[in-house]
N, C-alpha and C positions, 0 to 999 in steps of 0.2 A: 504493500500500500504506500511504503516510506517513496520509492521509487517511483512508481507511477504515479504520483502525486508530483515530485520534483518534474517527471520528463513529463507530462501533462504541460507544466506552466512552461519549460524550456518551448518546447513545440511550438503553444500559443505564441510565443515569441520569436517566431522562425527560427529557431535553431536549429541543426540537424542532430535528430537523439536517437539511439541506437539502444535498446534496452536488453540486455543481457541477463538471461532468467535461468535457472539451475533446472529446475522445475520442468515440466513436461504441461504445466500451463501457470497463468498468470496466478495471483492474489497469496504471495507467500505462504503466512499460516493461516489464512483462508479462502484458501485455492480450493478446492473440491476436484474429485473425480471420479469417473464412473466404474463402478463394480456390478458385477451378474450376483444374483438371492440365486439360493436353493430351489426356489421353486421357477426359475430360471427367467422372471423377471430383472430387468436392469435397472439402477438406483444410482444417487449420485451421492458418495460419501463425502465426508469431508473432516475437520477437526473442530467441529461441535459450532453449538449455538453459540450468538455474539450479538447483542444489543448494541443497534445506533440510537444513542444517547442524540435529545433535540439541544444538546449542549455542544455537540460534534462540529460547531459550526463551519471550521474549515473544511472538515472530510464533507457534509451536507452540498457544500458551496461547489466541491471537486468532482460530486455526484450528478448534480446537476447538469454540471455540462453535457451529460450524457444522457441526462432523467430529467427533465427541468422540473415536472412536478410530481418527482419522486415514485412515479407510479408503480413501480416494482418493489415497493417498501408495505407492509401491514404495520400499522398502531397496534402497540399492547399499550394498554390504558393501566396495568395497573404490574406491581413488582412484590407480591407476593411473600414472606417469608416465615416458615414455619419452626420453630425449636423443638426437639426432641422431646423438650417438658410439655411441650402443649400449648405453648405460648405462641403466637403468631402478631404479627405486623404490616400492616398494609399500606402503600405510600399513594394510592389514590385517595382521591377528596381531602387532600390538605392543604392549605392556603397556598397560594402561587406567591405570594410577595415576601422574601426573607427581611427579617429571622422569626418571622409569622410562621412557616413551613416546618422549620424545627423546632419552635416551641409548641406548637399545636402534636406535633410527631408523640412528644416527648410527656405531653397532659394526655393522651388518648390513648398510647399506648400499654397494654400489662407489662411490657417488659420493664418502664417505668412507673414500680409501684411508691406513690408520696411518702412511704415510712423508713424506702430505700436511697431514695434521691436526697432525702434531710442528711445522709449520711457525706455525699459528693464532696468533694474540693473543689468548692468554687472558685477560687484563681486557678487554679490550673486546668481548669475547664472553662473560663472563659481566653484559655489562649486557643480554644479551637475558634473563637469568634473574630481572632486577628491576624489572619495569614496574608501575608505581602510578600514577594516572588521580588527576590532569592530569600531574602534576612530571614523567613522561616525553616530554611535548612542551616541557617546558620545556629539557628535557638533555641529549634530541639530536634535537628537532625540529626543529633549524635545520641539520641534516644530511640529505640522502638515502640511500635504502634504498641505492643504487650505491654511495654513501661509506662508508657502516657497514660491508656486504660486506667490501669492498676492504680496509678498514681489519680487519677480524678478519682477515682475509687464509683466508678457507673457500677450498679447496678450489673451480675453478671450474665442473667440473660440480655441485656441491653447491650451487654459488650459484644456477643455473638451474633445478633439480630443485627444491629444499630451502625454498630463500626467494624468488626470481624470479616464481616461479608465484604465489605471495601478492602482490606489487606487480603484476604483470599483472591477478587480478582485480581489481583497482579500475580496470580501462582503462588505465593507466599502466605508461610503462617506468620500470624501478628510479630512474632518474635524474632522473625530473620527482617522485616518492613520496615525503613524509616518511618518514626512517627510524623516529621515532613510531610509526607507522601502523603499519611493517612489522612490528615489535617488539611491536604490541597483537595483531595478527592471530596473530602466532605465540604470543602469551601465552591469548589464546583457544581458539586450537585444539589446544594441546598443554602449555604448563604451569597453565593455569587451570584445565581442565576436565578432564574423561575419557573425554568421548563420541569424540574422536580426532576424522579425517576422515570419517567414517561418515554417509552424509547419505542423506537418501529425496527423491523424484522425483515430479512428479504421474502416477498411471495414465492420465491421461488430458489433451487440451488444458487451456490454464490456464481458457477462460470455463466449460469446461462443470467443472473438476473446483474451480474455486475460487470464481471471480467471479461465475458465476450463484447458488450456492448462498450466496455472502456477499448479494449484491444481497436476493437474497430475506429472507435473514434480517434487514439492515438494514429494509427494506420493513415485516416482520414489529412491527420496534421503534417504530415509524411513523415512521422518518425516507422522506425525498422526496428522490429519486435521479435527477438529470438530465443526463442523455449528450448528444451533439454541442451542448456547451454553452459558449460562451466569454465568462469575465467582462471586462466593458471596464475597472473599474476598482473602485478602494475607496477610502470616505473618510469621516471622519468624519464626526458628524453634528451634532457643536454641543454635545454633550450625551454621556450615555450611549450608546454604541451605532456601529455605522456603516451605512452604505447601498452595496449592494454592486449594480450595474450587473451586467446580462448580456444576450446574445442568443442566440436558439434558433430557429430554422429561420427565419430574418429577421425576427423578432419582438424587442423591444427589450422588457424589463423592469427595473425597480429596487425593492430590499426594503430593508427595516431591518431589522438583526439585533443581537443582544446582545455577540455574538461570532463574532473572525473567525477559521479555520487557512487558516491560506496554504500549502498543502499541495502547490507546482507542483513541475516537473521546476528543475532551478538554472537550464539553460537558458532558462525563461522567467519565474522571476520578476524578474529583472532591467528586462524589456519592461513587466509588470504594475505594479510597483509605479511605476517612469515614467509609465504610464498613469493614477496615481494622485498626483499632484502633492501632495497634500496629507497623505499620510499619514507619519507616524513624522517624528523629529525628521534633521537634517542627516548627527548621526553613524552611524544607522540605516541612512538610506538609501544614503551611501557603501559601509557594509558589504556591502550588496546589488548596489550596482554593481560591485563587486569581484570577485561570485562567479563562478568561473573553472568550464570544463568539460574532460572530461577529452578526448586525441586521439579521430579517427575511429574506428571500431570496424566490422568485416563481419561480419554473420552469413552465409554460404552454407547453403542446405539444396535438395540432392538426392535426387529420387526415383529411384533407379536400375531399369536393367532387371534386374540380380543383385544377391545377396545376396554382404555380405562373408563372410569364412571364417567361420566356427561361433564360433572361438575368441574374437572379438574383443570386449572391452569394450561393456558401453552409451556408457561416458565415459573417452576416455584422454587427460589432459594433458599437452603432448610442451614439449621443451625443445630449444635449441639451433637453431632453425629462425629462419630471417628472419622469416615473422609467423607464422605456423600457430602456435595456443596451446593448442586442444583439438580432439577428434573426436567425434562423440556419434553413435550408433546407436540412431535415434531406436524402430526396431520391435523394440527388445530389452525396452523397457520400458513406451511411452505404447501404449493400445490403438487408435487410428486409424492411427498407423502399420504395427501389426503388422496390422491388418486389409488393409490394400493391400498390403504386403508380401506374406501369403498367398495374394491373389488375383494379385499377378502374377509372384508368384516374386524379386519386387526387393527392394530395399533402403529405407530412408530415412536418408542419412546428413548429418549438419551439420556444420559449420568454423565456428571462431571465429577472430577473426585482431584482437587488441588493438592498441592503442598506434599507428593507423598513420600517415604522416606527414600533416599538415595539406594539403589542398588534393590528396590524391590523386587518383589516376585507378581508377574504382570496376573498372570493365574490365578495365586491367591489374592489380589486386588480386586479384580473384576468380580470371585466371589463376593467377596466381602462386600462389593458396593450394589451388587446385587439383592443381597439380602438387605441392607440397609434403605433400599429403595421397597421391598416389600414393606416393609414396617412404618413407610409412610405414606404407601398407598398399597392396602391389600389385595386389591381384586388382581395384583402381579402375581400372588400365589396361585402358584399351579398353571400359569400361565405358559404356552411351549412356543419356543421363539421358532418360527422360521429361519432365521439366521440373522446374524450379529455382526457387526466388525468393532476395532478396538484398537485404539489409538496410544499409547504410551510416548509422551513426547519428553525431550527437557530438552528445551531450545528458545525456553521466553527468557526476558530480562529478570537480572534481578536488585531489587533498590535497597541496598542493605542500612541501618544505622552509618552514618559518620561519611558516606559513600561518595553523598552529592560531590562535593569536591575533585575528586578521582575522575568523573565521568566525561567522555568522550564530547566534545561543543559540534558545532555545525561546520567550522570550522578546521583546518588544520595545518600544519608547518607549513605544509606546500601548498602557494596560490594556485588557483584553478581545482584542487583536490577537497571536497565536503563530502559529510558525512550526513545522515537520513537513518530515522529508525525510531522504534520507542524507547529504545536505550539509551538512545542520545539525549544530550542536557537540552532543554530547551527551560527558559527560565520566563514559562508563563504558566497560567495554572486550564494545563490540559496532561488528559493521561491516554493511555493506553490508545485504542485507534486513530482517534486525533490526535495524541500525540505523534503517532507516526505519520500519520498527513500535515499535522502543521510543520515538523522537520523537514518534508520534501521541498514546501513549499518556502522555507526559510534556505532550503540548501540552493533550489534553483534560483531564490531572486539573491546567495550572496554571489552566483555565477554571474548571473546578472547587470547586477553592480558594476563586477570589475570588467563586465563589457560594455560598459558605458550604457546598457539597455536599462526600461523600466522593468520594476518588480512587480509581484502580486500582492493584493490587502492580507493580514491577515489579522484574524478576529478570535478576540478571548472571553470570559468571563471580567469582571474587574482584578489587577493585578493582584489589589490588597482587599479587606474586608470592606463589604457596601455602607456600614454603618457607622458613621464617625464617634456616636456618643459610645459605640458596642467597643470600637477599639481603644478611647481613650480608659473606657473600663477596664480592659485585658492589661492596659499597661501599667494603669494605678495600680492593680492588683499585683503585678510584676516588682512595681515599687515599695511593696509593702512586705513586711516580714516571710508573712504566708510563703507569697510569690516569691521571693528570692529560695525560697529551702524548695518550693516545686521544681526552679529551674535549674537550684546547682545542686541537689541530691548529689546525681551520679557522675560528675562531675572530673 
């Protein structure tokens, strides 16, 4: 997405861009492809479900060009989450105007009961109310999302419901996550903006409802788009420019180009840029060696012979379970699913199971999350799959404590040479997919620049907290005994 995002704006700008893809099709970790079922229908797999956030705005904006009104997207109105205790959370019908949305969240909900909350640390819970990009990684990014928690002392199902859920999407458990991080996610989705959790879904697989129609369109702008393509390496060229190495069906070529986006998974540009001995200066490529990913991750996706109850969610986020993190009911919403569904009376339901320990056993995972998906919707007992596929990746970022520092900029030693990705630092308060499309487009307007061309807009929540009287609170509270022992504890 980092890439096609970047060669998207070069394009619009008559550049010539040349996209070089590992993959045997577009949309990195959510590219999709097609597989034959047992019952010898064909399906289009992929690496699980993924909410477009109405907060997305650069990725929404990138869409567009190809979707203007978005029509290959379904609204899910509401974001569901259920705790193992029985507690549950719902982020429909709460006020759109912040900090209306989280104080309403936090009066309504069981997981915030009034004889728990009397307990909180109010200064250190009103420093989720003052995030300003960067100085909040400087203030408690040397804290994890676990220590913050703990340290407000929320209520424990609230910590799992409330905030947990935000440090698991990033693949991470609370205790490996900047509390940073967790603090901008929640500044995003609920005091920076107003769109709430309210997010849309593709109607359809991701190549046919995104990736084909971007391909073309890039096609369209006359950039040259090459699938099962792996570059061996990059390097300067003595001069302007560099010579970027590749190979395509055991065919070896080498180009010069003006400029490079090094647009890989974190997982492999590490490998790459080793393969490139010559590129960037020492401090550069330490930073590169450095880049960490995040634990294993399972997608399960199940074609069942039944259909769950009527009632159930497309997407329920559940809490309090050993790995089980969501469920998604893939024929509520995408149309191949609901298509096979019809014809054989079944289901198609998926699991995601984050954070899981290094060096697991894919086997015993998939049980285990299987069972844990019966026990919060039973009509799965006894259920016989037609068949299954099953994903085991560890290839996402990862944002540890103290980190922000370390991380890779858009930027680097060598002019013409930027960097694109969601691991990349980009110091506005967007994450995960947007993050990766706001880096593309932050990498092609710094090519840009230095080609004397214009750049593209790029659009955020507010950098720092929307409410001035909310933040001069967070910081008296800072100034005062309390707040000093919240923020240099661990110090």
């Amino acid at each position: 997405m980092a890439g096609l995002a970047a060669a998207t704006c070069l394009a619009e700008r008559r550049v010539e861009v040349v996209v070089l893809e590992r993959e045997s099709g577009l949309g990195g970790r959510l590219r999709g492809w097609e597989t034959t079922l047992a019952d010898g229908s064909t399906a289009t797999m992929s690496r699980g479900f993924h909410a477009f956030f109405r907060q997305y705005y650069n990725l929404r904006a990138l869409l567009r060009r190809v979707d203007p009104g978005l029509s290959s997207f379904v609204q899910l109105e509401d974001y569901p989450l259920v705790h193992r205790a029985g507690h549950s959370d719902r982020f429909s019908g709460l006020p759109t105007t912040p900090p209306w949305n989280a104080f309403a969240l936090a009066a309504t909900s069981r997981s915030f009961p009034a004889r728990q909350l009397a307990g909180v640390n109010v200064p250190a819970a009103l420093q989720l109310l003052d995030v300003q990009l960067p100085e909040v990684h400087e203030r408690i990014g040397h804290r994890s999302a676990r220590e913050l928690l703990e340290l407000i002392r929320f209520p424990e199902d609230a910590r799992h419901l409330a905030f947990e859920v935000f440090s698991r999407s990033f693949f991470s458990a609370p205790e490996q996550l900047s509390a940073a991080e967790m603090a901008v996610m929640f500044h995003l989705y609920f005091l920076g903006s107003s769109e709430g959790l309210c997010f849309d879904v593709p109607r359809s697989p991701f190549p046919r409802a995104l990736w084909d129609p971007w391909e073309a369109h890039l096609s369209g702008l006359g950039a040259a788009v090459y699938t099962g393509t792996s570059v061996c390496g990059v390097g300067p060229r003595g001069g302007p420019g560099y010579s970027v190495a590749w190979e395509r069906g055991g065919n070896l070529r080498e180009e010069a180009f003006d400029g490079v986006v090094l647009a890989t998974d974190p997982a492999s540009l590490p490998a790459l840029v080793e393969r490139s001995p010559e590129l960037g200066d020492p401090a550069w490529r330490e930073r590169v060696a450095g880049v960490r990913t995040a634990p294993p991750f399972l997608v399960s996706r199940y074609w069942l012979d039944r259909p769950v109850r009527r009632h159930r969610q497309a997407f329920l986020g559940t809490g309090g379970h050993p790995t089980l993190d969501n469920i998604s009911v893939l024929d509520r919403y995408e149309d191949e699913a609901a298509q096979w569904a019809a014809h054989t009376g079944g289901s198609v339901v998926e699991l995601h199971a984050y954070a899981l320990p290094e060096g697991c056993s894919e086997q015993t995972e998939r049980d285990s999350l299987w069972h844990q998906a019966v026990s919060v919707y039973p009509e799965l007992h006894g259920a016989r799959s037609v068949d299954a596929r099953h994903e085991l990746r560890a290839d996402c970022p990862l944002f540890p404590p103290g980190g922000h520092g370390r991380r890779c900029g858009i930027t680097t030693s060598e002019p013409g040479l930027v960097m694109a990705g969601d691991h990349v630092r980009v110091d506005l308060p967007v994450a995960l997919m947007e993050r990766a499309a706001t880096s593309g487009i932050l990498a092609a307007n710094t090519l840009l620049s230095g080609w004397g061309q214009r750049g593209h807009p790029v659009w955020s929540v507010p950098r720092r907290g929307r409410h001035a009287p909310l933040r001069v609170l967070a910081r008296a509270s800072r100034g005062s005994g309390s707040g000093r022992r919240a923020d240099d504890r661990s110090r």
